[in-house]
C-alpha positions as CSV (number, residue, x, y, z in Angstrom):
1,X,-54.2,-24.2,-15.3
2,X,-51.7,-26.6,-13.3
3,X,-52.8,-26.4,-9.6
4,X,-50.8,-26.0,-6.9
5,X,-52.7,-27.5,-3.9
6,X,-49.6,-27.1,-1.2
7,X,-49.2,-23.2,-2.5
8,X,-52.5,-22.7,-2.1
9,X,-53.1,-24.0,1.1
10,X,-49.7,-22.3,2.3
11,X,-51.5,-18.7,0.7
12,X,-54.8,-19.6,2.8
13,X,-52.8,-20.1,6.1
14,X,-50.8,-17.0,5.8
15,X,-53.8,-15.0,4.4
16,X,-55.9,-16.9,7.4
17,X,-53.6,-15.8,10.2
18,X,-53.4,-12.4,9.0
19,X,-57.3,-11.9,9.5
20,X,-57.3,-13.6,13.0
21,X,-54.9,-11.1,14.2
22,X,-57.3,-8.5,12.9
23,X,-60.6,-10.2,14.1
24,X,-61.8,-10.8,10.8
25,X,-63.1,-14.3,12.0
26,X,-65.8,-14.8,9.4
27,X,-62.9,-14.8,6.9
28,X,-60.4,-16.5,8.8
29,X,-62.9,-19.9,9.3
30,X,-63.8,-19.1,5.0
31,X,-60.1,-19.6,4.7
32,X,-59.3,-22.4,7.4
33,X,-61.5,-24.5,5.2
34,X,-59.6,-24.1,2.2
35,X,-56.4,-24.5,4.3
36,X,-57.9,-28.2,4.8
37,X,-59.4,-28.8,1.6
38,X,-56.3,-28.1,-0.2
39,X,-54.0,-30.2,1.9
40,X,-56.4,-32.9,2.0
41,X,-56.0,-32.6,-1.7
42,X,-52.4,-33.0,-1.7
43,X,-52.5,-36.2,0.2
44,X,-55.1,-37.1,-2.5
45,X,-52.1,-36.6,-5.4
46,X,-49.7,-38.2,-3.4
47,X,-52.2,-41.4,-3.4
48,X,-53.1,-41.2,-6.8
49,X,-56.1,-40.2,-7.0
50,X,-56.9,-37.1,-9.2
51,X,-58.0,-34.5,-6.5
52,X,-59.7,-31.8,-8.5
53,X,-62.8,-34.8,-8.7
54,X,-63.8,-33.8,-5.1
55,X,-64.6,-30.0,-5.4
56,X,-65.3,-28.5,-2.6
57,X,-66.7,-31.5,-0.3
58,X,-64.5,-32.0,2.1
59,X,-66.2,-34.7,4.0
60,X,-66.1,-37.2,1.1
61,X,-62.0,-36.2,0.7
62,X,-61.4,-37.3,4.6
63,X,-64.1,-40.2,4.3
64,X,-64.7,-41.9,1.1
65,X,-61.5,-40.8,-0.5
66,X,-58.9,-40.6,2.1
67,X,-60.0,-44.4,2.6
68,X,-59.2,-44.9,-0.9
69,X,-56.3,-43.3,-1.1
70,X,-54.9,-45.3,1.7
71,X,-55.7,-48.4,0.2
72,X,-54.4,-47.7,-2.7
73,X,-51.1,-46.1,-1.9
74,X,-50.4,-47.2,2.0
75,X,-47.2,-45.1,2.0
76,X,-49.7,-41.6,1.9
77,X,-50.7,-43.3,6.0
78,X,-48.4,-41.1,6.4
79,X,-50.4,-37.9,5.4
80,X,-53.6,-38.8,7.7
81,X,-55.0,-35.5,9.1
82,X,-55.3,-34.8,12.9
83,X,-57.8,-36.7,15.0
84,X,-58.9,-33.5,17.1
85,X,-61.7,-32.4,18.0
86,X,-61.1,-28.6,15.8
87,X,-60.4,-31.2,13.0
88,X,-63.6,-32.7,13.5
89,X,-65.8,-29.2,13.8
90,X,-64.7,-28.1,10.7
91,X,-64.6,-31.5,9.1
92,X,-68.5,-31.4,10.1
93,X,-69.7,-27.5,9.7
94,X,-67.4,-26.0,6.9
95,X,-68.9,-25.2,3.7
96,X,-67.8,-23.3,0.7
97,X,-70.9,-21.2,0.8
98,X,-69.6,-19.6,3.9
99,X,-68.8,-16.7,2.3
100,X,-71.9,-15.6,1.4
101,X,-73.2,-15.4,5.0
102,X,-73.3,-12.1,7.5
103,X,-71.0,-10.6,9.6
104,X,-70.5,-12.1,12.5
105,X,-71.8,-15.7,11.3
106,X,-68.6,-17.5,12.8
107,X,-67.6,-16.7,16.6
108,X,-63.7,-16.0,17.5
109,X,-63.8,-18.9,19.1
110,X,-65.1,-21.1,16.5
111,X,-62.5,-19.3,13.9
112,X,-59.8,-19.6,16.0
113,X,-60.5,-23.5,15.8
114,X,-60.8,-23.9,12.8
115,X,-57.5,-22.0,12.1
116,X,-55.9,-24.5,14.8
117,X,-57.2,-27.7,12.8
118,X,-55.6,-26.1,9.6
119,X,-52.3,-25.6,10.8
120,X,-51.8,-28.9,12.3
121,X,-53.9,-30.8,8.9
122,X,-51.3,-28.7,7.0
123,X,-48.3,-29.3,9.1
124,X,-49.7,-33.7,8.8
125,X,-49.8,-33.0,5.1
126,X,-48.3,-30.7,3.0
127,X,-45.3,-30.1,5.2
128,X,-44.8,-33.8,5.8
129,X,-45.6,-34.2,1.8
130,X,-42.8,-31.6,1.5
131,X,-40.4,-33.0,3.9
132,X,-40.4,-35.9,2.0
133,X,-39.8,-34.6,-1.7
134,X,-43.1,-35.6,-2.7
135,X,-44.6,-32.2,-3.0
136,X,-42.4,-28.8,-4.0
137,X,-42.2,-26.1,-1.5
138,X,-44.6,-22.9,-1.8
């Protein structure tokens, strides 16, 4: 299978506004998190670095990698995610195993952060990576 970081992350974002606006907000932080981990992995392709290697840890893709990446490409500076502080709570807090937890384990508040941080690490990324024919569009 050929994957398709920018469509999926699109799929989250869509899929992740849809639950806010039904108050699903357990779901909408599960999916905020892949909004981020699949951008991030986008700007890890456009540096040359084979993104599928980081899983699911998205600390060591902004960190160690990001660094990397940078370093090694310096035209992906471009793709640097937001400096905020929603950027930084979910950079800090999100997990995979989210899913698994009860109802009611995220607050609206916290979700609706998280969903902020995704759209603008997705706008950094994968629309930037898009606007500049590096990535195809969803």
């Amino acid at each position: 299978m050929n994957e398709c970081f920018s469509a999926a992350a699109a799929k989250h974002l869509d899929d992740g506004d849809l639950l806010s606006q039904r108050q699903r907000w357990d779901n909408t932080a599960y999916l905020a998190g892949y909004v981020v981990e699949c951008s991030l992995k986008c700007v890890l392709g456009a540096a040359g670095l084979p993104p599928v290697r980081f899983g699911h840890d998205i600390k060591s893709m902004t960190y160690r990698a990001l660094s990397l990446g940078l370093l090694l490409s310096p035209a992906a500076c471009r793709y640097t995610p937001p400096g905020t502080p929603e950027f930084a709570d979910i950079m800090a807090n999100w997990v995979p195993d989210l899913r698994y937890g009860p109802a009611g384990s995220v607050t609206a508040t916290q979700a609706s952060a998280w969903l902020r941080a995704a759209h603008g690490v997705y706008q950094e990324t994968v629309v930037a990576a898009i606007l500049d024919g590096l990535e195809d569009k969803p």
